[in-house]
N, C-alpha and C positions, 0 to 999 in steps of 0.2 A: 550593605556590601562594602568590601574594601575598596578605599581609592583608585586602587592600582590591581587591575584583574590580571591575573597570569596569563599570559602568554599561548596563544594557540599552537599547536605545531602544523606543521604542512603536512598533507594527506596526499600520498598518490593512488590511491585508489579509493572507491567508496565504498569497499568493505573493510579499508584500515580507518576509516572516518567512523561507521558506523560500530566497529568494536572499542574506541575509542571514549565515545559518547555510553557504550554501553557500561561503563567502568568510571565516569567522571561524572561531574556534578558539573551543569551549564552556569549554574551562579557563580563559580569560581571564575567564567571567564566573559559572562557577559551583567549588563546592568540591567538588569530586568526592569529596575524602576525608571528606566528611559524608553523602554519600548513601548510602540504604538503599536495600535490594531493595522490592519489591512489587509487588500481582499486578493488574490489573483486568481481572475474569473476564469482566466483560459489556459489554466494550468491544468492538466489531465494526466491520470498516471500513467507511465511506463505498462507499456502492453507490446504481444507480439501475436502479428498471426498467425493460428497453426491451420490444416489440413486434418481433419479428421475423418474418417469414413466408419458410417454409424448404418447397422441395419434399417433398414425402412422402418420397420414395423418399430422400432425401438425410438428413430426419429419420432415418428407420429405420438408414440407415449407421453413423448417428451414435448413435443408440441401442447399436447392436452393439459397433460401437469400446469402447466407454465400458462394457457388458456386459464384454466383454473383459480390462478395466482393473480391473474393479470401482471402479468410480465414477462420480457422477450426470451425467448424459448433460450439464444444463446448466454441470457443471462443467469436464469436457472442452473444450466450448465455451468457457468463458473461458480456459482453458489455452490452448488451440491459436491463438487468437485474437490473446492474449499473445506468446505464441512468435515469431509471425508479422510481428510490431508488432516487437518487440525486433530480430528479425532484419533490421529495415530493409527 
């Protein structure tokens, strides 16, 4: 890498940060070959809670499903949800 890395600009927002990075190359402004590992154990993503109201009968499906899977019912839900989103 070059000596001298360009210059970052200043982001006011983290959607101008993110369109940003989505159009650059991070080698141009950082030394990769300086960087170390490390862990941040109690870092957890950005989440918000919603209120949903789900027929019983469709609750319990969904309970089963996710029985099924071995994994929490409201997890399933953000899975399948996800899936479905992605799929267009």
């Amino acid at each position: 890498m070059n000596s001298k890395s360009k210059t970052l600009p200043s982001f006011k927002t983290e959607e101008q940060e993110r369109t940003f990075w989505e159009s650059h190359d991070s080698a141009d402004h950082v030394d990769w070959s300086r960087a170390e590992r490390t862990r941040f154990p109690n870092l957890k993503p950005s989440s918000k809670a919603i209120s949903l109201r789900l027929p019983i009968d469709l609750l319990e499906r969904i309970k089963t499903a996710a029985n099924k899977r071995d994994v929490p019912y409201q997890s399933l839900i953000k899975i399948w949800l996800s899936e479905k989103v992605d799929a267009g």
